[in-house]
C-alpha positions as CSV (number, residue, x, y, z in Angstrom):
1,X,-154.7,-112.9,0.7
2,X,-154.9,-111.0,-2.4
3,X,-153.5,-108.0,-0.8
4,X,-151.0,-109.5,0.8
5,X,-149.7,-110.9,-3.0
6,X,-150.0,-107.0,-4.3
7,X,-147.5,-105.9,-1.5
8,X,-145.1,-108.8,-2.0
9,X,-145.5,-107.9,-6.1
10,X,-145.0,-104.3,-5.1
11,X,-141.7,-104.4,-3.0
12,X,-140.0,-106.9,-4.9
13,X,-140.5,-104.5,-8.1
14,X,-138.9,-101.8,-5.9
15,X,-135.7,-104.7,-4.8
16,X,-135.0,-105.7,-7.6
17,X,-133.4,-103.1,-9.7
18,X,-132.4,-101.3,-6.7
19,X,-130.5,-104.5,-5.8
20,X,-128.3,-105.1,-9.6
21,X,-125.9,-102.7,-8.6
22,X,-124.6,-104.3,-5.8
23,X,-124.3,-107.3,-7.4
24,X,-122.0,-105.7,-10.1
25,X,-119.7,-104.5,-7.2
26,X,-119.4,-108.0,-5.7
27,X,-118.6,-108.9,-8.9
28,X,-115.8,-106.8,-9.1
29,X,-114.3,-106.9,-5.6
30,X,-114.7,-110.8,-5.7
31,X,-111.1,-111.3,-7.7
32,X,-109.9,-108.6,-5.5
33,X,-110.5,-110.9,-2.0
34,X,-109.2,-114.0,-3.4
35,X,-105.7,-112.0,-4.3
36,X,-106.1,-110.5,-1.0
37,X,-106.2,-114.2,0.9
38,X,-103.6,-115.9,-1.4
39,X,-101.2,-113.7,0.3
40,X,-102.2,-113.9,3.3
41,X,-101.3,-117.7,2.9
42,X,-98.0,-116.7,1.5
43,X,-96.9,-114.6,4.2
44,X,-98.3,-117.0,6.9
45,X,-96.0,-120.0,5.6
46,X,-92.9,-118.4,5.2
47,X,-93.3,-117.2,8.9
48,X,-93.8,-120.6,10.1
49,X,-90.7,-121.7,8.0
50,X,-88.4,-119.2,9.0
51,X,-89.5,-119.9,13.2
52,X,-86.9,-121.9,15.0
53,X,-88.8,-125.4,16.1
54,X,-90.7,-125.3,19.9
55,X,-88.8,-126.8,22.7
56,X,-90.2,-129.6,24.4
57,X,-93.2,-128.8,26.9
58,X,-92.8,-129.5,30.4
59,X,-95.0,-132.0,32.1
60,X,-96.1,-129.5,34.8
61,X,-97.5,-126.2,32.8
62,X,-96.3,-123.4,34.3
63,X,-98.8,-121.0,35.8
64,X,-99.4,-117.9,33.7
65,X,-99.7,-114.7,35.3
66,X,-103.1,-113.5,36.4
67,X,-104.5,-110.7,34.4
68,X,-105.3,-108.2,36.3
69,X,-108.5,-106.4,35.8
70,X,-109.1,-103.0,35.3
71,X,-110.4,-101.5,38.4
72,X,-114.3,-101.2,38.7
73,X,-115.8,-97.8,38.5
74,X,-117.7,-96.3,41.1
75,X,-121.0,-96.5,40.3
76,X,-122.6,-97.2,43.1
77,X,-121.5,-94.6,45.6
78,X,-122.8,-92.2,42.1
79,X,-126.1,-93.7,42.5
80,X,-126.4,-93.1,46.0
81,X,-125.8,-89.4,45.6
82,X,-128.1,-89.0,42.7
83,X,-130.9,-90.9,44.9
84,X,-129.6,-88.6,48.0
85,X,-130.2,-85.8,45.5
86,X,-133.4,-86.9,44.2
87,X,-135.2,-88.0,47.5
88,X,-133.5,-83.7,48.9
89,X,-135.1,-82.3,45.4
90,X,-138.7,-84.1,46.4
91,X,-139.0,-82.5,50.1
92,X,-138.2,-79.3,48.5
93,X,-140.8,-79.6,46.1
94,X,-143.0,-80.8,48.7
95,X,-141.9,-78.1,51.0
96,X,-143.0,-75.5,48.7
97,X,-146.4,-77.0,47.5
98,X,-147.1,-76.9,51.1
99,X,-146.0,-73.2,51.5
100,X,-148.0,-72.7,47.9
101,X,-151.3,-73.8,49.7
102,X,-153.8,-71.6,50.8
103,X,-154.6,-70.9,54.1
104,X,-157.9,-72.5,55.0
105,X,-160.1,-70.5,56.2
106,X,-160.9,-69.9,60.0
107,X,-163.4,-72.6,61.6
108,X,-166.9,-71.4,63.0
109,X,-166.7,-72.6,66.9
110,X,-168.9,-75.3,66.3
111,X,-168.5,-77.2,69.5
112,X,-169.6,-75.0,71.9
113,X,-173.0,-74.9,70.1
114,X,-173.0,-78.9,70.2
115,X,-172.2,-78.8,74.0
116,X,-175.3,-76.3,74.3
117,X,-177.7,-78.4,71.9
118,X,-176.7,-81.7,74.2
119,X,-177.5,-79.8,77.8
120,X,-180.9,-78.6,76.4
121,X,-181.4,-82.2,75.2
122,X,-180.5,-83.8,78.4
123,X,-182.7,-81.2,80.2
124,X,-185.6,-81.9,77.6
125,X,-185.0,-85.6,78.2
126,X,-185.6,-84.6,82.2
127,X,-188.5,-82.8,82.0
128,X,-190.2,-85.8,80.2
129,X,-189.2,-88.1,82.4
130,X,-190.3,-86.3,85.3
131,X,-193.7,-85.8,82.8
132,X,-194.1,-89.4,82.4
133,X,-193.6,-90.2,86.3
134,X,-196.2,-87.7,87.3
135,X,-198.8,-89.2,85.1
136,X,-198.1,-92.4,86.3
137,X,-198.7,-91.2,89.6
138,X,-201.6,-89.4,88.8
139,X,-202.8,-92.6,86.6
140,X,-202.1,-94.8,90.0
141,X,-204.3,-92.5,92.1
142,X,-207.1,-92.2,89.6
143,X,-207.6,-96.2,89.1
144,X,-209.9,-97.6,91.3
145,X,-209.4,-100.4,94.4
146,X,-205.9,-101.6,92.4
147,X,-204.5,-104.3,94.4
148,X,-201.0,-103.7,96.2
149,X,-199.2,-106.3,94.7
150,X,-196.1,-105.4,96.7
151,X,-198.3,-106.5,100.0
152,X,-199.8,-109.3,98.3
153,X,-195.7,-110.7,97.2
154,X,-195.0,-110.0,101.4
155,X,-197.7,-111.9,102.7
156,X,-196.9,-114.8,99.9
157,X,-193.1,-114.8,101.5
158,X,-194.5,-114.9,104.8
159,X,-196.5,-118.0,104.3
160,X,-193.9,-119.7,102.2
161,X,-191.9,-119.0,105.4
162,X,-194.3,-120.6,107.5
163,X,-195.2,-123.4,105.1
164,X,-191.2,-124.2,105.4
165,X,-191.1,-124.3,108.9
166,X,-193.9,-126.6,109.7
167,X,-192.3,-128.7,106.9
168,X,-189.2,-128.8,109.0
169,X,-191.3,-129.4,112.0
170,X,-192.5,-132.1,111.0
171,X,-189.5,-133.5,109.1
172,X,-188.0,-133.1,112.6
173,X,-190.9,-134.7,114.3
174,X,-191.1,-138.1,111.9
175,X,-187.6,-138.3,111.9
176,X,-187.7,-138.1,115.9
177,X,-190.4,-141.2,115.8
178,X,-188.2,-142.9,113.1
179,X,-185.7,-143.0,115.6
180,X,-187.2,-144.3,118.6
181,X,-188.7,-147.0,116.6
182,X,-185.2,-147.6,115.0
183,X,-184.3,-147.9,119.1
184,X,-187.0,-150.3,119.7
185,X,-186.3,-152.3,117.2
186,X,-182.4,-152.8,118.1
187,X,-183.5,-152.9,121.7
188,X,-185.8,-156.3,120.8
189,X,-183.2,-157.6,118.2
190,X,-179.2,-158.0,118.4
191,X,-177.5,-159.4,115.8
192,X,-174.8,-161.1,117.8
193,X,-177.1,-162.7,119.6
194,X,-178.9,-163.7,116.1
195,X,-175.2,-165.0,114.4
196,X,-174.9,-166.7,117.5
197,X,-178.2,-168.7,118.0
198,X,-178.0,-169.2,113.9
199,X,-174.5,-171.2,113.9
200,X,-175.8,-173.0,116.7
201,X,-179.2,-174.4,115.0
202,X,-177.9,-174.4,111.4
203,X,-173.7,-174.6,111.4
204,X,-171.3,-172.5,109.9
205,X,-171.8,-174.4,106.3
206,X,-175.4,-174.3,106.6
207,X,-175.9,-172.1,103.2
208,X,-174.1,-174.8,101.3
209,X,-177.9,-177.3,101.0
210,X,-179.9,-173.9,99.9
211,X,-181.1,-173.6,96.7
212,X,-180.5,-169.7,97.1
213,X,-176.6,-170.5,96.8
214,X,-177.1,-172.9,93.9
215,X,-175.0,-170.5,91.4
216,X,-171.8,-169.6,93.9
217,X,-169.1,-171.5,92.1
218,X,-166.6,-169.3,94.6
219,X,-165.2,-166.0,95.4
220,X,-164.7,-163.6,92.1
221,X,-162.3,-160.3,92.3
222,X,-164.7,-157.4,91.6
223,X,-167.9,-159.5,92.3
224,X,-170.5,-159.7,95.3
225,X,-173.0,-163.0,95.7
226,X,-176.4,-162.4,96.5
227,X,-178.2,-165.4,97.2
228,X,-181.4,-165.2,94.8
229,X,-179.8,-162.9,92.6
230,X,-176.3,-164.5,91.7
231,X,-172.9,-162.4,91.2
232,X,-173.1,-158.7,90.5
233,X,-170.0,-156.4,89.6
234,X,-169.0,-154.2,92.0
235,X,-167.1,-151.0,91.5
236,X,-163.5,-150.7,92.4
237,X,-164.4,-148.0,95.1
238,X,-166.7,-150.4,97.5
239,X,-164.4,-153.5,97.0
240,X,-164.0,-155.2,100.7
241,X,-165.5,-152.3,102.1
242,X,-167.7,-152.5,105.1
243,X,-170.5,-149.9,106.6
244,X,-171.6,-149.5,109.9
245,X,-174.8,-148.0,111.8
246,X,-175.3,-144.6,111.3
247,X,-173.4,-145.1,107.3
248,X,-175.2,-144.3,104.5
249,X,-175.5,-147.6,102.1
250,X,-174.2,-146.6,98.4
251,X,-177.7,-147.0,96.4
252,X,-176.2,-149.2,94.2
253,X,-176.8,-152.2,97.0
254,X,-180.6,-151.0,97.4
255,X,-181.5,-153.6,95.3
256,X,-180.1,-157.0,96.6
257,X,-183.1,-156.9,99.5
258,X,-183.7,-159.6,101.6
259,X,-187.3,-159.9,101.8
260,X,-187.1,-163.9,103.2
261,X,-186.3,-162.4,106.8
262,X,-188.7,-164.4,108.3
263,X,-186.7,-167.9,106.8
264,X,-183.3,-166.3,108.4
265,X,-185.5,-165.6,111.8
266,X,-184.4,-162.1,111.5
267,X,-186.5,-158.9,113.2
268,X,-189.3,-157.7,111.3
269,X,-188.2,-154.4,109.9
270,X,-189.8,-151.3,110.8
271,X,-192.4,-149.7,108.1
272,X,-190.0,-147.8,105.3
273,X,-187.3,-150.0,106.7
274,X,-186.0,-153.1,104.2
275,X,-183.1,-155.5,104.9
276,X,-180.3,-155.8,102.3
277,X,-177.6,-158.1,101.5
278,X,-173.9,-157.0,100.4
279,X,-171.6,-160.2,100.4
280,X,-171.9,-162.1,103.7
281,X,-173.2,-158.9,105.3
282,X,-177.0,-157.8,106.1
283,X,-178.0,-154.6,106.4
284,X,-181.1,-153.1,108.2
285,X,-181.5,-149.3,106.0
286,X,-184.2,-146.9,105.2
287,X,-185.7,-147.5,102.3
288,X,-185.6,-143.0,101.8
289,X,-181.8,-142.3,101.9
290,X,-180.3,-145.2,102.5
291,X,-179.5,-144.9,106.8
292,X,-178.1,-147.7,108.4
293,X,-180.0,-148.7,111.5
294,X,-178.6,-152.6,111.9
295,X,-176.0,-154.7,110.6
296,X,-174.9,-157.9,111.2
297,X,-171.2,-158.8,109.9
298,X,-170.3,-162.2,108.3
299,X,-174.1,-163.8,108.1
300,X,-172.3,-166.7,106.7
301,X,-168.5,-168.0,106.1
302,X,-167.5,-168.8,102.8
């Protein structure tokens, strides 16, 4: 702060007198300018008194003339050549630098000493592979009683083979039995002749007194009835669809069995055998995949 004071002190010391002569000239020219602008007034008025008056102004104010302008240099076809110029002067320059340069020295033919160090590697890498396999050989001879695993693997493929077969075999065979018992039992039951000698003891209506059918209230779009088990939703798929011997029953059914036969005087069913209901249909399947060996159509009439 206190320097700043000792510069203002300092320069306006130095202002000051320098400044007193100026005002004495101001001084002086100051009557001179008012003279100056008194006539200037002067002349002005008598001008204006001695000028005829305007005539009236039109209504519609006449267009004035356009001024033209001065035409525009040509500065930009300049600047083109000076860049034209500039961008020629830098490939020169460039153009000697590169002739300026050195020439590099000649390169060693390096390559062809690579190419001979990779074939002696590769060949090195030959010989101790071939190294390796004869020691392995020799290290295979030397052990004592090793197994041959390779035989061993054979004769395990052999007897898997063999195991598969008899499998098959006897697949075949059971299947074979499963089938002439499936005959036997069709042969000692018909289930026309059942429908037939059921309407006749019991009546068409007969399932309307049974407690089984105490929850139908009717038939429901999407829905099966299974007497003991009530309605069930059925997919779109199997809606009104019917299967017949030798079908495969969707798995989804498996469940609704009918193990009351005996009450509907129906066969016994064969061992891995079941009866199944699917709306007013019964079905005789195998309790393994699901094979139809009987039906009998419309049980019952709604």
């Amino acid at each position: 702060m206190k320097r700043s004071l000792m510069v203002a002190a300092a320069v306006a010391a130095f202002i000051v007198p320098a400044a007193s002569p100026l005002t004495v000239l101001a001084q002086e020219a100051a009557p001179n300018r008012a003279e100056i602008r008194e006539q200037r007034r002067e002349a002005r008025a008598a001008a204006r008194a001695e000028q005829p008056a305007p005539p009236a102004r039109p209504q519609t104010p006449t267009p004035q003339p356009r001024v033209e302008r001065p035409a525009r240099p040509e500065v930009r076809q300049d600047r083109r050549e000076d860049r034209q110029e500039r961008r020629q002067d830098r490939r020169e320059d460039r153009q000697e630098r590169r002739l300026e340069r050195p020439t590099p020295p000649v390169r060693p033919e390096v390559r062809q000493d690579r190419r001979n160090d990779r074939q002696e590697r590769r060949e090195d890498r030959r010989d101790d592979r071939q190294d390796r396999r004869q020691d392995r050989r020799e290290d295979r001879q030397d052990r004592p009683n090793r197994p041959d695993t390779r035989q061993d693997r054979r004769q395990d493929r052999r007897e898997d083979r063999q195991d598969r077969r008899q499998d098959r075999r006897e697949d075949r065979q059971e299947r074979r039995e499963e089938r002439r018992e499936y005959r036997e039992f069709r042969q000692r039951f018909s289930g026309d002749r059942w429908r037939r000698d059921w309407s006749r003891r019991h009546g068409r209506d007969w399932w309307r007194n049974d407690r089984r059918w105490r929850g139908y209230s009717g038939i429901r779009i999407g829905f099966y009835f299974a007497p003991g088990y009530g309605y069930y939703n059925v997919p779109r798929s199997y809606w009104n669809q019917t299967w017949r011997v030798g079908d495969y029953l969707p798995s989804i059914f498996w469940r609704y069995r009918l193990d009351d036969w005996r009450t509907y005087g129906l066969g016994y069913p064969p061992e891995g055998t079941r009866w199944v209901l699917v709306d007013n249909h019964i079905y005789l399947i195998d309790e393994y995949d699901g094979y139809i060996i009987d039906v009998i159509y419309d049980a019952w009439s709604w």
